[in-house]
C-alpha positions as CSV (number, residue, x, y, z in Angstrom):
1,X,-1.7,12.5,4.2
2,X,-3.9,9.7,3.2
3,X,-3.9,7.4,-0.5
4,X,-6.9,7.6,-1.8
5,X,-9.3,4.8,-2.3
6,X,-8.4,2.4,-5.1
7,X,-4.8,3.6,-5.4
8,X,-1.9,2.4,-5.6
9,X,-2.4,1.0,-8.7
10,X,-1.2,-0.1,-12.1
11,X,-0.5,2.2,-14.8
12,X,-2.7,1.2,-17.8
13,X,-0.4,2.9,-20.0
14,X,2.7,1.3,-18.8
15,X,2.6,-1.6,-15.8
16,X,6.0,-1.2,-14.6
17,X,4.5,2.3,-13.3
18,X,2.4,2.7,-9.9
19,X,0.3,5.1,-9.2
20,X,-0.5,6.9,-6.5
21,X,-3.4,9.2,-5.4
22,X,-3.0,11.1,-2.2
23,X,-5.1,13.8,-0.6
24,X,-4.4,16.1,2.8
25,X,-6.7,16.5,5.0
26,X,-6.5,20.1,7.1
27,X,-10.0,19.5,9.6
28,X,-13.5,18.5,9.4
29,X,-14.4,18.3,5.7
30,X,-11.4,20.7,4.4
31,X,-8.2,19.3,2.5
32,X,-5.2,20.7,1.0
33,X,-5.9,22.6,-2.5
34,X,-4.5,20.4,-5.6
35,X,-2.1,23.4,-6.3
36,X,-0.5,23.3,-2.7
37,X,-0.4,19.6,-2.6
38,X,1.2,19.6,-5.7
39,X,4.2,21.9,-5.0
40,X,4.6,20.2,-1.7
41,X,5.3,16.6,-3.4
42,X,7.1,18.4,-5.7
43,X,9.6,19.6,-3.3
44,X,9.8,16.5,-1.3
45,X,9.7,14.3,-4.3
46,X,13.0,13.2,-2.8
47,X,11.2,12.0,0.3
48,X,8.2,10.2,-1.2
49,X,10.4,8.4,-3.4
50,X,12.2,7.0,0.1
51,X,9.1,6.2,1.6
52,X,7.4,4.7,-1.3
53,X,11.1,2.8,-2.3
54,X,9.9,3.7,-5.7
55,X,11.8,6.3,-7.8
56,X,9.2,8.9,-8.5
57,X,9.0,9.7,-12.5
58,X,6.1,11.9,-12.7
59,X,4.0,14.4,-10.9
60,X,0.2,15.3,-11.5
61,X,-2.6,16.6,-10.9
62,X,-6.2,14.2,-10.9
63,X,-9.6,15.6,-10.7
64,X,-10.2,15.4,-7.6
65,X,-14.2,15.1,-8.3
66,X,-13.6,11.7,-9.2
67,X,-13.0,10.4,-5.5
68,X,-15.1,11.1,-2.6
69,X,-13.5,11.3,0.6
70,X,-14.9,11.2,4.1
71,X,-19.0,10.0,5.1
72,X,-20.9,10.2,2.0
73,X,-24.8,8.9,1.0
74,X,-25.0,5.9,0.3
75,X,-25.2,4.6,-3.4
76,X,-28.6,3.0,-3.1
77,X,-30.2,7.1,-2.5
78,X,-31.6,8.2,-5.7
79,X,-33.5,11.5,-6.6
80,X,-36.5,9.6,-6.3
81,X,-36.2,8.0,-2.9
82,X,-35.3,11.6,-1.5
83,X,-38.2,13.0,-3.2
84,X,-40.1,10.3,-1.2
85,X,-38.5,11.0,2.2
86,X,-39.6,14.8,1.3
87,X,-43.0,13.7,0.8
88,X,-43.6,11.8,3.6
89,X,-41.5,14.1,5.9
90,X,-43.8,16.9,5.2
91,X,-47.2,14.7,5.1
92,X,-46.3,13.9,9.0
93,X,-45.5,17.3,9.7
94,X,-48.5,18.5,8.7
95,X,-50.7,15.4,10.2
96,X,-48.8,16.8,13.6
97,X,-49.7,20.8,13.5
98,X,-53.0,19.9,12.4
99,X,-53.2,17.1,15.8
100,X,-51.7,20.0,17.2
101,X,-54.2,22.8,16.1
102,X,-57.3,20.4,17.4
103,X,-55.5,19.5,20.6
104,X,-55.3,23.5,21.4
105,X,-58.7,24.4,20.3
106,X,-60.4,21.6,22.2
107,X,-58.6,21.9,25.5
């Protein structure tokens, strides 16, 4: 079980709450689905309230598509700077086969 990035925080809506975002992870790439996660806190609720020393009030669900978790690109990769590695991927590939085509022909 891991708290996700940012978290715990301040509630907005009232500071004496904290919240807390936490995520399973199952393997490479695969976590625990919200609904599973969520009935497992909510039968241990006991238990995360011991281990957090916080008495636990609430229990939701977030959208998870708001966090990333794990290696992702890097924020500086736009649409256009892929579309450049495209272009120049390909331009080189081609430059190749065609070195490639001329190398066979003339040996």
């Amino acid at each position: 079980m891991y708290i996700a990035d940012g978290f715990p925080k301040q509630s907005s809506n009232n500071p004496s709450d904290l919240l807390v975002a936490v995520f399973v992870s199952v393997g490479d790439n695969k976590f625990l689905s919200r609904n599973t996660l969520l009935d497992v806190i909510r039968e241990y609720k006991g238990n995360f309230s011991s281990a957090l020393d916080r008495k636990i009030t609430g229990v939701a669900r977030l959208n998870l598509y708001l966090f990333t978790f794990g290696p992702t690109e890097s924020h500086g990769t736009s649409r256009k700077t892929k579309l450049l590695y495209l272009f120049f991927g390909a331009f080189f590939g081609v430059v190749f086969l065609a070195g490639m085509c001329i190398c066979v022909t003339c040996w």
